[in-house]
Biopython code that builds the backbone (N, CA, C, O; Angstrom):
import numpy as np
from Bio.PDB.StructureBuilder import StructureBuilder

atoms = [
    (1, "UNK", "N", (6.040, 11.002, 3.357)),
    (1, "UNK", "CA", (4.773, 11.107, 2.655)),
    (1, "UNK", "C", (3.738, 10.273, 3.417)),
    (1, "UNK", "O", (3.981, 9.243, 4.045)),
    (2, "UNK", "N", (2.509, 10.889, 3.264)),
    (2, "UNK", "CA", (1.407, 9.912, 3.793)),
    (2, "UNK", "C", (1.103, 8.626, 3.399)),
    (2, "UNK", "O", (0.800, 8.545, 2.209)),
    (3, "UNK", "N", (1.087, 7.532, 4.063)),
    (3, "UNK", "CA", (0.350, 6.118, 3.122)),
    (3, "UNK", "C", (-0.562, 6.643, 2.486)),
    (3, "UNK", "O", (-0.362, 6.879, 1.294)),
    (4, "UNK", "N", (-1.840, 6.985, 3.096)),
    (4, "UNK", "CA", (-2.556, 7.317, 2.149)),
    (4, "UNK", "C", (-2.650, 8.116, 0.437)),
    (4, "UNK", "O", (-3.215, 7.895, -0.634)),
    (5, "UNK", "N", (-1.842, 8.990, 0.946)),
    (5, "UNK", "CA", (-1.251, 9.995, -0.454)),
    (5, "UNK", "C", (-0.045, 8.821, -1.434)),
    (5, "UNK", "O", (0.055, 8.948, -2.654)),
    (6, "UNK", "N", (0.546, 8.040, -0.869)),
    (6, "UNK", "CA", (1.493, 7.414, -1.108)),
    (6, "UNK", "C", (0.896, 6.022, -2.139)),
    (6, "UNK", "O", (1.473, 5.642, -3.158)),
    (7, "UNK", "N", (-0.207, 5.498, -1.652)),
    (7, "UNK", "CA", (-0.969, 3.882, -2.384)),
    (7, "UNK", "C", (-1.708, 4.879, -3.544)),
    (7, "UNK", "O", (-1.837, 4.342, -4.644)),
    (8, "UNK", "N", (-2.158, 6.132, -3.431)),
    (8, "UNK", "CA", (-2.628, 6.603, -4.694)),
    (8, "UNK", "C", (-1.881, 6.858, -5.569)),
    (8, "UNK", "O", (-2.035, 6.361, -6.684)),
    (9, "UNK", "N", (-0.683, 7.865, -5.227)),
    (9, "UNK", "CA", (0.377, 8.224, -6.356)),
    (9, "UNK", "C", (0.732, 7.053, -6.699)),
    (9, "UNK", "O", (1.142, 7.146, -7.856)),
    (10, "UNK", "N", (0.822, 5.747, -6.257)),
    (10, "UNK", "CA", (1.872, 4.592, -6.912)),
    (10, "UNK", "C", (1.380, 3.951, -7.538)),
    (10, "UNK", "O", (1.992, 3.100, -8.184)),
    (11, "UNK", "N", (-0.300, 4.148, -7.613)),
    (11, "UNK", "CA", (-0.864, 3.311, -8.045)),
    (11, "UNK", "C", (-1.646, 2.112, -7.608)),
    (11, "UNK", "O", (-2.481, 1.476, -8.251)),
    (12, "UNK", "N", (-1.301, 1.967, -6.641)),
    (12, "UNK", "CA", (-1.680, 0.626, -5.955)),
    (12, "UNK", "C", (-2.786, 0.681, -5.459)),
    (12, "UNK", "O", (-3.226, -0.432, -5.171)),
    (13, "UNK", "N", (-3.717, 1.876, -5.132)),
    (13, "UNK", "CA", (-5.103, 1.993, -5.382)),
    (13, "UNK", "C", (-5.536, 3.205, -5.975)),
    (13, "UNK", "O", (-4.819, 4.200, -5.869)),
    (14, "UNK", "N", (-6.721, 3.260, -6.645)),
    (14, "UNK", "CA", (-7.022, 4.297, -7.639)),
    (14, "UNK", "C", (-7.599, 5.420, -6.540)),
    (14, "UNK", "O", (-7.855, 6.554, -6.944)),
    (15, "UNK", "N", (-7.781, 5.085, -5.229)),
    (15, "UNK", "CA", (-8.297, 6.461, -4.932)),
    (15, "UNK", "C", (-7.997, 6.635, -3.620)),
    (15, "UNK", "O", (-8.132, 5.621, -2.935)),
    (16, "UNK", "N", (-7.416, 8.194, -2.737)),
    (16, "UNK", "CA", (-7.112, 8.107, -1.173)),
    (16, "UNK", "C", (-8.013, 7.963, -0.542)),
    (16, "UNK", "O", (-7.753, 7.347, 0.492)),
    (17, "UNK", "N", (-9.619, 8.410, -0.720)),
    (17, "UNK", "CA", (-10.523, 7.555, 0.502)),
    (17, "UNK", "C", (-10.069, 5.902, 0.778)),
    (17, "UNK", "O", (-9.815, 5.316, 1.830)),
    (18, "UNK", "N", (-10.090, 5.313, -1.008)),
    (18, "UNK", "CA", (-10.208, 3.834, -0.599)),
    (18, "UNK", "C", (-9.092, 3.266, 0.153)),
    (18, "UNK", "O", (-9.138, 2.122, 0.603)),
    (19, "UNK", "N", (-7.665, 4.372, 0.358)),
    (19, "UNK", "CA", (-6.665, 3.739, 1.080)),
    (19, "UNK", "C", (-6.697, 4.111, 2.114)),
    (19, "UNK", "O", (-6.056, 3.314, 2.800)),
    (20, "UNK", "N", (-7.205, 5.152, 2.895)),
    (20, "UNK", "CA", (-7.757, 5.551, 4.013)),
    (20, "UNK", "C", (-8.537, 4.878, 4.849)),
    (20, "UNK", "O", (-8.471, 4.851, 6.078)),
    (21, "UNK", "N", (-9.417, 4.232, 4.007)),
    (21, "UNK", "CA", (-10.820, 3.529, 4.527)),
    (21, "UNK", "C", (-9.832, 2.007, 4.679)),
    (21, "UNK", "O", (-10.311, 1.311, 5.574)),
    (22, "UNK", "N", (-9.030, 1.586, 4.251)),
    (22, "UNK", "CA", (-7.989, 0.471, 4.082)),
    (22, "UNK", "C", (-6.863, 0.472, 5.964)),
    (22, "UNK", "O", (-6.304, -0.230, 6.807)),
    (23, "UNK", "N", (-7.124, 1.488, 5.660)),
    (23, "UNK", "CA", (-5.772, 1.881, 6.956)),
    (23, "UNK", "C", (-6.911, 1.995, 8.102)),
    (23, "UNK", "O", (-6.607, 1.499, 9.187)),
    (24, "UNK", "N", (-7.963, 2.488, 8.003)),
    (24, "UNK", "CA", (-9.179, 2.312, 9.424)),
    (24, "UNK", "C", (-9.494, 1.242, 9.178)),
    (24, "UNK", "O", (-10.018, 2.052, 8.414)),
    (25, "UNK", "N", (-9.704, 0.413, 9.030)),
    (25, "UNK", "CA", (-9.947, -1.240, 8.785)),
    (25, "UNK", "C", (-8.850, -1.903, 9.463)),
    (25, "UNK", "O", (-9.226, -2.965, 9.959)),
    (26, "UNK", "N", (-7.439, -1.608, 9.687)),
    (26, "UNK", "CA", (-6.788, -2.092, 10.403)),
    (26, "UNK", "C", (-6.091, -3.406, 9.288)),
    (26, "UNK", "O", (-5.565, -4.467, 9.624)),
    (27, "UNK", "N", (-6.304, -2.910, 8.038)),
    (27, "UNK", "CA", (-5.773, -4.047, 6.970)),
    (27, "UNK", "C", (-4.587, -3.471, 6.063)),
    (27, "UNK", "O", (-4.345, -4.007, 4.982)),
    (28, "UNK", "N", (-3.606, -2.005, 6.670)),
    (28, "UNK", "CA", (-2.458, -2.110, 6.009)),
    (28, "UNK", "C", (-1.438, -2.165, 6.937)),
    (28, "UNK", "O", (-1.798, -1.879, 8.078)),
    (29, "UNK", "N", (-0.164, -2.474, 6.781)),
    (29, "UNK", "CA", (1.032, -2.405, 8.027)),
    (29, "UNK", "C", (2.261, -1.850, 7.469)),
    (29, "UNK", "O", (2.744, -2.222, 6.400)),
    (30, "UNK", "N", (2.721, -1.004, 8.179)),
    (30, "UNK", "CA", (4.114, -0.793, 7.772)),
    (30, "UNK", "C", (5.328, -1.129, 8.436)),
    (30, "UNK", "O", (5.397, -0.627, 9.558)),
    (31, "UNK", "N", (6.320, -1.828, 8.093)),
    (31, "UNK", "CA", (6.772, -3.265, 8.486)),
    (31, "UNK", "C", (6.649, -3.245, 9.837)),
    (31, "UNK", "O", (7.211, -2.674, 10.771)),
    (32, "UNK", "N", (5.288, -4.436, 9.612)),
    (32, "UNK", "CA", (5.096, -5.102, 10.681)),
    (32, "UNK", "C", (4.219, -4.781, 11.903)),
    (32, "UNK", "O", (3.794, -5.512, 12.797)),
    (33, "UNK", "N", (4.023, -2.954, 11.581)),
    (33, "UNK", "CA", (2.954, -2.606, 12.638)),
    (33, "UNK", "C", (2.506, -1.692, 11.691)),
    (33, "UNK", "O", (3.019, -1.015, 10.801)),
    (34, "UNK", "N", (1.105, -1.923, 12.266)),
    (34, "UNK", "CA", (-0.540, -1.653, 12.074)),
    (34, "UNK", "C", (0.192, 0.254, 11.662)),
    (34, "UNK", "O", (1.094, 0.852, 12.250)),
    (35, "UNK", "N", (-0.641, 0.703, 10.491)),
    (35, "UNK", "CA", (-0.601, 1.795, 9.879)),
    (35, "UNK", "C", (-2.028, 2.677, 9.764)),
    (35, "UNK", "O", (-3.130, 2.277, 9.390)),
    (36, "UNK", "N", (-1.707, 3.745, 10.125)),
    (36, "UNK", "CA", (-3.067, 4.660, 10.406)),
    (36, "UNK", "C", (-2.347, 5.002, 8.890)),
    (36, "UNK", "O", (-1.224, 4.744, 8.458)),
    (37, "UNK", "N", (-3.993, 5.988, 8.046)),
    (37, "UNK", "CA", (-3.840, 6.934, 6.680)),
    (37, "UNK", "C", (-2.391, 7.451, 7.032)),
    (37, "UNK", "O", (-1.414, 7.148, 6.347)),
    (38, "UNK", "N", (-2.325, 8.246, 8.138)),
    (38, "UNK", "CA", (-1.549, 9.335, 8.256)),
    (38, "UNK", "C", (0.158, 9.200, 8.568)),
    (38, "UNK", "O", (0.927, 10.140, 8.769)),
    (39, "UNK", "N", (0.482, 7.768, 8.543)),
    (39, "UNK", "CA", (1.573, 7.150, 8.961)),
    (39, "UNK", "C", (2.392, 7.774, 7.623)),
    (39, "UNK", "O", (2.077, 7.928, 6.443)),
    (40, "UNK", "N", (3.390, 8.003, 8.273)),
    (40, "UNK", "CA", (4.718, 8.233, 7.628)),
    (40, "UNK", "C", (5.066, 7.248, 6.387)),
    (40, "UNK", "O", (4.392, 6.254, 6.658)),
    (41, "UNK", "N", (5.713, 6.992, 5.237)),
    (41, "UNK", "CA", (5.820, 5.765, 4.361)),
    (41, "UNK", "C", (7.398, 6.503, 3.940)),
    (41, "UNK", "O", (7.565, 7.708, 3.753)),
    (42, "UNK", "N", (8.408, 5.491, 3.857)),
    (42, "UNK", "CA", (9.876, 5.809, 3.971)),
    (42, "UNK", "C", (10.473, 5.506, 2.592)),
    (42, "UNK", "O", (9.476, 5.234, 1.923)),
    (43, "UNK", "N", (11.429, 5.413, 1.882)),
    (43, "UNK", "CA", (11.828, 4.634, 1.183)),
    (43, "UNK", "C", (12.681, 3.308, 1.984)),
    (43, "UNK", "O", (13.552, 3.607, 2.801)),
    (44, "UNK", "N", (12.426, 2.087, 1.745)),
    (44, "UNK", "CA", (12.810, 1.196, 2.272)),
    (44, "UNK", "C", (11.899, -0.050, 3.034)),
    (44, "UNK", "O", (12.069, -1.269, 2.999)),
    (45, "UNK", "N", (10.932, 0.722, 3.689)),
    (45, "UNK", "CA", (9.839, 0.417, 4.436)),
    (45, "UNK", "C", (9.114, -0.386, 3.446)),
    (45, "UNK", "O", (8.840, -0.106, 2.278)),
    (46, "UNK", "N", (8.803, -1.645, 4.267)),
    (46, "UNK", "CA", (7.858, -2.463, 3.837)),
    (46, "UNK", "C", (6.581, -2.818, 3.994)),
    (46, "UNK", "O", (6.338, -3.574, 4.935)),
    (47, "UNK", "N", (5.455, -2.366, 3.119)),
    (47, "UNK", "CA", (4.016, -2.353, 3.360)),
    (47, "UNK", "C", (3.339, -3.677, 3.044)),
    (47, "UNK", "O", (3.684, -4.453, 2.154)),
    (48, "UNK", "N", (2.446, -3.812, 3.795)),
    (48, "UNK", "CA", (1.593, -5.049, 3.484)),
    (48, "UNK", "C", (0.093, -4.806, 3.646)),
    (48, "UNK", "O", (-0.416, -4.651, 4.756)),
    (49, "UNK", "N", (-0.867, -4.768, 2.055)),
    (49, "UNK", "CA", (-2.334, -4.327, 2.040)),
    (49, "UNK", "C", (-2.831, -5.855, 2.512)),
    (49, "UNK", "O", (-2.132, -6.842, 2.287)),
    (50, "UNK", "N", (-3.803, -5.912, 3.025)),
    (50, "UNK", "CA", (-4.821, -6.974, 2.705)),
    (50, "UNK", "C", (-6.038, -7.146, 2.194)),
    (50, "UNK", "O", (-6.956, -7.371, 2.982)),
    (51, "UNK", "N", (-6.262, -7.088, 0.992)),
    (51, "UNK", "CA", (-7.694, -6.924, 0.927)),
    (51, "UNK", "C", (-8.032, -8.477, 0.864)),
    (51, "UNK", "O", (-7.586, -9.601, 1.097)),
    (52, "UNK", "N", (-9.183, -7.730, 0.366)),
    (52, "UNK", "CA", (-10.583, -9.222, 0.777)),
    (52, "UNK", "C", (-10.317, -10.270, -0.137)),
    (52, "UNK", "O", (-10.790, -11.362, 0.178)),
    (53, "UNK", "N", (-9.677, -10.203, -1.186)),
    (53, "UNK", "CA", (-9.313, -12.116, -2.178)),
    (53, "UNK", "C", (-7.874, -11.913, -2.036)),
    (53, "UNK", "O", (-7.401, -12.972, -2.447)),
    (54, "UNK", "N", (-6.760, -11.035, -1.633)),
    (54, "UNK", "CA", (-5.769, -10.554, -1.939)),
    (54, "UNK", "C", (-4.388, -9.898, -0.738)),
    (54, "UNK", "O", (-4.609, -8.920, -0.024)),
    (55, "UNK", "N", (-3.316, -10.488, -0.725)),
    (55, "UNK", "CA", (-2.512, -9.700, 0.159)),
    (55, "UNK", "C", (-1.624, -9.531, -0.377)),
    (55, "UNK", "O", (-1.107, -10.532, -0.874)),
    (56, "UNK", "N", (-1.021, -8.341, -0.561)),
    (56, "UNK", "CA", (0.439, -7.477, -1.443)),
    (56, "UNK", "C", (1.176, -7.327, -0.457)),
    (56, "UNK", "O", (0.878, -6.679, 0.546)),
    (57, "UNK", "N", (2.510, -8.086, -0.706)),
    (57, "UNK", "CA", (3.642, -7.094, 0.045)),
    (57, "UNK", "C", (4.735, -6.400, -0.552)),
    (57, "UNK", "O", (5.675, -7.041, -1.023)),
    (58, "UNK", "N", (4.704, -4.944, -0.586)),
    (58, "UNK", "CA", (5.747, -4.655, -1.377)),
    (58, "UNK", "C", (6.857, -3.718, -0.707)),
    (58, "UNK", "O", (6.707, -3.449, 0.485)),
    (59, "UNK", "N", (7.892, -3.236, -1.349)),
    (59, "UNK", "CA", (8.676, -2.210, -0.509)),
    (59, "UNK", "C", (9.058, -1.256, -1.165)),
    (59, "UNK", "O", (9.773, -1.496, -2.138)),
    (60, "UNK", "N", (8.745, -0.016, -0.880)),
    (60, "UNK", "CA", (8.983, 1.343, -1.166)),
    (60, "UNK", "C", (10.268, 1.865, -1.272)),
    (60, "UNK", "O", (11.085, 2.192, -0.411)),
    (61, "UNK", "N", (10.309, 1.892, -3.041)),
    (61, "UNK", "CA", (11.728, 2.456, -3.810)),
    (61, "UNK", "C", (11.977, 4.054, -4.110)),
    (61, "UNK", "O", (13.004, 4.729, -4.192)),
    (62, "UNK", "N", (10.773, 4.313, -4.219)),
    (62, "UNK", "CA", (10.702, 5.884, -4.655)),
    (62, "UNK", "C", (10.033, 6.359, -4.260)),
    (62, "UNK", "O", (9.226, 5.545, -3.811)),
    (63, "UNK", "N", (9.500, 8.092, -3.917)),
    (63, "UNK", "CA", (8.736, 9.111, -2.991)),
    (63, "UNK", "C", (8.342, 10.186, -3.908)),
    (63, "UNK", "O", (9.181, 11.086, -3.936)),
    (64, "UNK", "N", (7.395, 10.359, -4.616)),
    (64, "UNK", "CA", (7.081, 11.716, -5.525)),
    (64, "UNK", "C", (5.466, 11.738, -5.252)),
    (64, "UNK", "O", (4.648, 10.837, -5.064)),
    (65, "UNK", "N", (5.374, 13.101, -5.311)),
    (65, "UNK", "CA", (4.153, 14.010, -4.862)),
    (65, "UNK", "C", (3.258, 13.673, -5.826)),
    (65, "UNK", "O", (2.043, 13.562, -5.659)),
    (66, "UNK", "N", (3.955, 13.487, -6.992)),
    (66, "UNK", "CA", (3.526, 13.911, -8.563)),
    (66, "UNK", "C", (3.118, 12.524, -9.285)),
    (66, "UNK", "O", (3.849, 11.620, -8.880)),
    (67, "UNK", "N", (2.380, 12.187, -10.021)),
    (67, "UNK", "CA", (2.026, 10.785, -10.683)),
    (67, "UNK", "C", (3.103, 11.303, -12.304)),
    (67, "UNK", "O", (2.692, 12.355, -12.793)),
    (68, "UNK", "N", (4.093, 10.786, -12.914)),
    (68, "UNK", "CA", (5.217, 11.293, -14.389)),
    (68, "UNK", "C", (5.419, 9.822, -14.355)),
    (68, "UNK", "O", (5.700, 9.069, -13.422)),
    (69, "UNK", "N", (5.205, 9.612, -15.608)),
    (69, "UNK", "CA", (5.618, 8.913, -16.414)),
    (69, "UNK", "C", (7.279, 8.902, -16.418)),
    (69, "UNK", "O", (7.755, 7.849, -16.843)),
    (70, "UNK", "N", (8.342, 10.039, -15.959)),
    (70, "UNK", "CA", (9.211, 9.873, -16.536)),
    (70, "UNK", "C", (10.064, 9.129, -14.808)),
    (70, "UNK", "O", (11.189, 8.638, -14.713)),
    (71, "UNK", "N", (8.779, 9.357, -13.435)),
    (71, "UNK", "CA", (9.541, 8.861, -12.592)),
    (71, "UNK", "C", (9.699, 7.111, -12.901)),
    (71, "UNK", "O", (9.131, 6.470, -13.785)),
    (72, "UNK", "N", (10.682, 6.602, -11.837)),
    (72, "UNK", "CA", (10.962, 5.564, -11.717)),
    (72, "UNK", "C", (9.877, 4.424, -11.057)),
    (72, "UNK", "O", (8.819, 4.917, -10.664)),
    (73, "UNK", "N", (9.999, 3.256, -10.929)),
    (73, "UNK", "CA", (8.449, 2.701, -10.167)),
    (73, "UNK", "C", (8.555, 3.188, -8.647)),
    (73, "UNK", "O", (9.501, 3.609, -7.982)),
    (74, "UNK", "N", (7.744, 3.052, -8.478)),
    (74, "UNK", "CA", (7.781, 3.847, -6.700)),
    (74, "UNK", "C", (7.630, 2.609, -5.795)),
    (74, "UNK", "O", (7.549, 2.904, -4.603)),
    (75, "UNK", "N", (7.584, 1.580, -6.016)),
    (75, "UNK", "CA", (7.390, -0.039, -5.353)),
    (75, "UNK", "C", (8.109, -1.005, -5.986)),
    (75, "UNK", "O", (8.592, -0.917, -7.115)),
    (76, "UNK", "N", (8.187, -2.143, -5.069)),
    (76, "UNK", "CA", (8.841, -2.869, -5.582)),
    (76, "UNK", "C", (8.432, -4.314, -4.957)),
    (76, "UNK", "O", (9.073, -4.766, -4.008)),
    (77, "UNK", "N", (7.195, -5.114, -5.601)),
    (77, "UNK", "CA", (6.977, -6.208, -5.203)),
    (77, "UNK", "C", (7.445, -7.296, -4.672)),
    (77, "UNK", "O", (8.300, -7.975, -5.241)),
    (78, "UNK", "N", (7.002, -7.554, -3.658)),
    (78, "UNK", "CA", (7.326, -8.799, -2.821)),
    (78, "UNK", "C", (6.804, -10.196, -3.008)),
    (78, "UNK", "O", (7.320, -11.202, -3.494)),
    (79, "UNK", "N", (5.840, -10.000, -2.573)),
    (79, "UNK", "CA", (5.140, -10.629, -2.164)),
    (79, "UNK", "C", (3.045, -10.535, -2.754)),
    (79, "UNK", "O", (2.407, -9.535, -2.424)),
    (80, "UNK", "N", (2.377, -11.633, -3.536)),
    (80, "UNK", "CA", (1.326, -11.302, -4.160)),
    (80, "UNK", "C", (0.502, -12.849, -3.817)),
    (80, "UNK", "O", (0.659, -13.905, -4.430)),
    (81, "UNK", "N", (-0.430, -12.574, -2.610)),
    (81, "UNK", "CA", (-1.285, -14.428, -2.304)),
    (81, "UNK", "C", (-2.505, -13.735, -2.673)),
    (81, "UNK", "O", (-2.814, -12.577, -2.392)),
    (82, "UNK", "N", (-3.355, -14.852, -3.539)),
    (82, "UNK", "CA", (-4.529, -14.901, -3.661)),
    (82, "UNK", "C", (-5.123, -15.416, -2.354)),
    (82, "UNK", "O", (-4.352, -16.076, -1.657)),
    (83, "UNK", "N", (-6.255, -15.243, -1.945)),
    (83, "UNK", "CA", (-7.287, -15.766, -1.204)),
    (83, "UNK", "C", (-8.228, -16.283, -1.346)),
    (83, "UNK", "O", (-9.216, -15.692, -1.781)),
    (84, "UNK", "N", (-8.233, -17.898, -0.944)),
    (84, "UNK", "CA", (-9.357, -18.446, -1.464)),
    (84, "UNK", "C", (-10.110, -18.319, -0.267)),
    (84, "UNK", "O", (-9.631, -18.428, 0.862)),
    (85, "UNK", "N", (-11.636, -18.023, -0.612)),
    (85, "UNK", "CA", (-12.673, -18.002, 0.907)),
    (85, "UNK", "C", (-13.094, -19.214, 0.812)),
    (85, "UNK", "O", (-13.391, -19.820, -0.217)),
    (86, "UNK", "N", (-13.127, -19.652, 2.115)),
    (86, "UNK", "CA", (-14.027, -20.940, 2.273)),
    (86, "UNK", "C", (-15.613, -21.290, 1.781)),
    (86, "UNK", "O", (-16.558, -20.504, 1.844)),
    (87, "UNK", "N", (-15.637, -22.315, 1.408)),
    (87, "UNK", "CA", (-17.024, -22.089, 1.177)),
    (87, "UNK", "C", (-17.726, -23.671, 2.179)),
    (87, "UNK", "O", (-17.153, -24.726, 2.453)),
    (88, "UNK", "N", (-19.193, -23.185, 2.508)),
    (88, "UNK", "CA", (-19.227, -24.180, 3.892)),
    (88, "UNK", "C", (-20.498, -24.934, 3.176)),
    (88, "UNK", "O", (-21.055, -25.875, 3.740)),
]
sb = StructureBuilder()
sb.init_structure("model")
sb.init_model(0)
sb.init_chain("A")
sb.init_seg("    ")
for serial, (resi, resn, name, xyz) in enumerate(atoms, 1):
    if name == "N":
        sb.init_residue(resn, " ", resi, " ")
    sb.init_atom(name, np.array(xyz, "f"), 0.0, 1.0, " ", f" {name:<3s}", serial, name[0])
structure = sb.get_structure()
């Protein structure tokens, strides 16, 4: 499945531009190297977002096309740092 298609179905962002626009920014990885939208996402594979107050690392349990209530969680948290920005 696509990252991109993949952070929307799971939830982990509400929309595929914004995970798209996430992956051209050069701020998601899949373990360990730099992830274009279009990168492959495995079960097993470990992703890491960074946004701007925030870095998630989690690892991919489940693969569905479909957003059901009756699937299982599709992630499985790792890792959750706040970011404090400096202030000068």
């Amino acid at each position: 499945m696509r990252l991109d298609k993949y952070l929307k179905v799971s939830r982990i962002i509400k929309r595929r531009t914004v995970a798209k626009d996430l992956a051209d920014d050069s701020r998601v990885l899949i373990n360990d190297k730099l992830a274009k939208p279009s990168s492959e996402v495995k079960v097993g594979d470990v992703v890491e977002i960074r946004f701007e107050h925030r870095h998630i690392k989690i690892e991919v349990s489940f693969l569905s096309d479909k957003i059901l209530r009756s699937n299982p969680p599709m992630y499985e948290l790792i890792e959750d740092k706040r970011i404090e920005k400096a202030v000068d």
